[in-house]
VEXDREN-2710 file (C-alpha; in Angstrom, 1 decimal):
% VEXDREN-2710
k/r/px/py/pz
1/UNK/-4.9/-3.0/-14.9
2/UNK/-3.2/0.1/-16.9
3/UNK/-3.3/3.4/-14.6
4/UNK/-2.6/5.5/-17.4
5/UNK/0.7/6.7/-16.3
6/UNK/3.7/5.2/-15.7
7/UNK/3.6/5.7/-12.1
8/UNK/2.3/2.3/-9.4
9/UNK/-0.9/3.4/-7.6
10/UNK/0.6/4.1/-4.5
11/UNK/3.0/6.8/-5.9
12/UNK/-0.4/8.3/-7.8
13/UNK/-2.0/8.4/-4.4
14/UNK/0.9/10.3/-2.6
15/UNK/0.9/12.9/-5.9
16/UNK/-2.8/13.1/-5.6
17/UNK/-2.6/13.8/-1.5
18/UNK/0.6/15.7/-1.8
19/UNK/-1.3/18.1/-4.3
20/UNK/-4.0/18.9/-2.1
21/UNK/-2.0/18.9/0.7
22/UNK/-0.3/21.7/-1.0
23/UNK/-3.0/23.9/-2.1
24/UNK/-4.3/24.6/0.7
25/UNK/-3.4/27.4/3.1
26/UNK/-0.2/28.0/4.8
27/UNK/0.3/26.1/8.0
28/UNK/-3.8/25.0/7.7
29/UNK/-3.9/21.1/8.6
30/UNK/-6.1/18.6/7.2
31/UNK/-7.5/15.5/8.8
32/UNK/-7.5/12.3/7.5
33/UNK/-10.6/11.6/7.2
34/UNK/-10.9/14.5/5.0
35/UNK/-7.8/14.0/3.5
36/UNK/-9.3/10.7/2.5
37/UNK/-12.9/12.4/1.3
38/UNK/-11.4/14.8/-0.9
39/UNK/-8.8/12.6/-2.6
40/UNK/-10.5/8.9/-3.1
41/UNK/-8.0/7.2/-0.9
42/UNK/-9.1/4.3/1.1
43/UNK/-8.3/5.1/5.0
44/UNK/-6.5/2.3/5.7
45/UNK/-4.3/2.6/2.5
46/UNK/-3.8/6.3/3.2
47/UNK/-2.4/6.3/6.7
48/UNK/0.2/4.1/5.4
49/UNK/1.0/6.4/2.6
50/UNK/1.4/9.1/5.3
51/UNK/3.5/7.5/7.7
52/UNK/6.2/6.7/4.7
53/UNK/5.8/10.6/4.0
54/UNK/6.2/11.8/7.5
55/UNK/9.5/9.5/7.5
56/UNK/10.6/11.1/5.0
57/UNK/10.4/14.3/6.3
58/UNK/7.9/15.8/3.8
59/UNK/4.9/16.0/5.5
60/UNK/4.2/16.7/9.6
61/UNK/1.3/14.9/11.6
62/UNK/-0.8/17.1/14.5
63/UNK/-2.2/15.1/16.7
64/UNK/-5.1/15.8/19.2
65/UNK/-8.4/17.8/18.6
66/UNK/-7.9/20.2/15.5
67/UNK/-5.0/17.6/14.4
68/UNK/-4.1/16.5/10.8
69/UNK/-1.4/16.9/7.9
70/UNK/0.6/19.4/6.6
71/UNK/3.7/19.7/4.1
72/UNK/6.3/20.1/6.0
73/UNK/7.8/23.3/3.8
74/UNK/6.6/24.7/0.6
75/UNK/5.4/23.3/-2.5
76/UNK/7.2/24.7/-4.8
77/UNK/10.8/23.5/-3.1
78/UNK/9.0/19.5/-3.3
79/UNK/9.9/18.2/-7.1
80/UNK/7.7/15.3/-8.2
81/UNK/10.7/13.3/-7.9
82/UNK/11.0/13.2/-4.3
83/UNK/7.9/11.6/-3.9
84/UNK/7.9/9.3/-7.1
85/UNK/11.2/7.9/-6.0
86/UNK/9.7/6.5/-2.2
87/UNK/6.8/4.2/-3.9
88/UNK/8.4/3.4/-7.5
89/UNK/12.1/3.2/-7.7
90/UNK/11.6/1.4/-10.8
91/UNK/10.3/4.5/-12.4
92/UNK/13.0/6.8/-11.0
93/UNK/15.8/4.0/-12.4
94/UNK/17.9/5.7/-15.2
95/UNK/19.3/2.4/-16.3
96/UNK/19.1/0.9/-19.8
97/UNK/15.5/0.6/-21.3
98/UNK/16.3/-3.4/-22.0
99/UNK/17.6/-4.3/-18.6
100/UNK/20.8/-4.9/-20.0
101/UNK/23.4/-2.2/-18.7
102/UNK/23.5/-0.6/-15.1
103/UNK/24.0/2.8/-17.2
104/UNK/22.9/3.1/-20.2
105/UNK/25.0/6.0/-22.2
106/UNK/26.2/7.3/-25.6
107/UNK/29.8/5.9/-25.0
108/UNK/28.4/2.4/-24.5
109/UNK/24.8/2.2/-25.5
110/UNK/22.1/-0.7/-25.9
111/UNK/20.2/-0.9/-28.7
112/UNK/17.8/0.9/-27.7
113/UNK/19.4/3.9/-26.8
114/UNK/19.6/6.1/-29.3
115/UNK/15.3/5.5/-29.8
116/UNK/14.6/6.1/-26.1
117/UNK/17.4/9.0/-25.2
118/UNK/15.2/11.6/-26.0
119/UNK/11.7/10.2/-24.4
120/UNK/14.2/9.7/-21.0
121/UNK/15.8/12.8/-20.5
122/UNK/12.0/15.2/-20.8
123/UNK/10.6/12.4/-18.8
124/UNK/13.1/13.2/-16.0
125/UNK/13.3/16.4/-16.9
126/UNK/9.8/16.6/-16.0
127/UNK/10.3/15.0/-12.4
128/UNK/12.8/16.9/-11.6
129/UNK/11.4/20.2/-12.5
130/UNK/8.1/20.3/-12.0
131/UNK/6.7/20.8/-8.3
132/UNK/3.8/19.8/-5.7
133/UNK/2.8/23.6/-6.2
134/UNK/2.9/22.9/-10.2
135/UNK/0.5/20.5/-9.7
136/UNK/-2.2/21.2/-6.9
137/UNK/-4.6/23.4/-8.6
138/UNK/-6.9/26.1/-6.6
139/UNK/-7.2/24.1/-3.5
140/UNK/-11.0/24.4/-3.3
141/UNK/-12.2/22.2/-4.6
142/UNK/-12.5/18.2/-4.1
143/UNK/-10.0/16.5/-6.2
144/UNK/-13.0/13.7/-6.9
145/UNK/-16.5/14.8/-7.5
146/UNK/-19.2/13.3/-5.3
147/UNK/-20.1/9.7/-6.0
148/UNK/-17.1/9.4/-8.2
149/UNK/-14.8/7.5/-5.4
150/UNK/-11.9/5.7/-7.1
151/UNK/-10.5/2.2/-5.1
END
């Protein structure tokens, strides 16, 4: 099955959470079972994807009544490729587009090198530079309308 992007699902999933994590108002928390409502993420496939992101120190858990997630600092100091690089290293590898070099580079390129150079450097160009606050919208509303639940 082809996602559309070059991401795995479980990296889309902590973009997708991350983003309306981050749109929402300082310090507010979010429960999971919300956080799961509002983003199409299964439960059981979502507190997973949480632990791994409280272990790496970019969100915090409250527990107890009122409890739930937060980002642990703000947005727009989180580049995509923090969270990319947890669930796809593959994705965040800067080797050689054939498999065939551990670094791929002008002095000693593959080749396909010179062809993909250019696609390579916006792509991480991208991950490094864009943000979680770059991406989460308005906040308000659900990132899936109702009935449109993606699994």
């Amino acid at each position: 099955m082809v996602s559309g992007t070059m991401f795995c699902v479980t990296a889309q999933y902590a973009l997708r959470v991350l983003a309306y994590l981050s749109a929402q108002p300082k310090d507010s928390v979010v429960g999971g079972q919300d956080l799961s409502g509002r983003t199409g993420i299964p439960r059981n496939y979502l507190s997973k994807l949480l632990l791994v992101l409280g272990n790496a120190g970019i969100i915090e858990a409250t527990r107890g009544s009122g409890g739930g997630y937060r980002l642990s600092s703000e947005p727009e100091k989180i580049p995509l490729i923090r969270i990319v690089e947890l669930f796809d290293r593959q994705v965040v590898k800067r080797g050689c587009l054939l498999g065939l070099r551990p670094v791929c580079a002008d002095e000693d390129p593959c080749t396909a090198h010179h062809a993909w150079k250019f696609a390579k450097t916006a792509y991480f160009d991208f991950l490094e530079s864009t943000t979680l606050r770059d991406i989460s919208g308005d906040g308000q509303q659900p990132l899936l309308k109702a009935g449109s639940r993606k699994r």
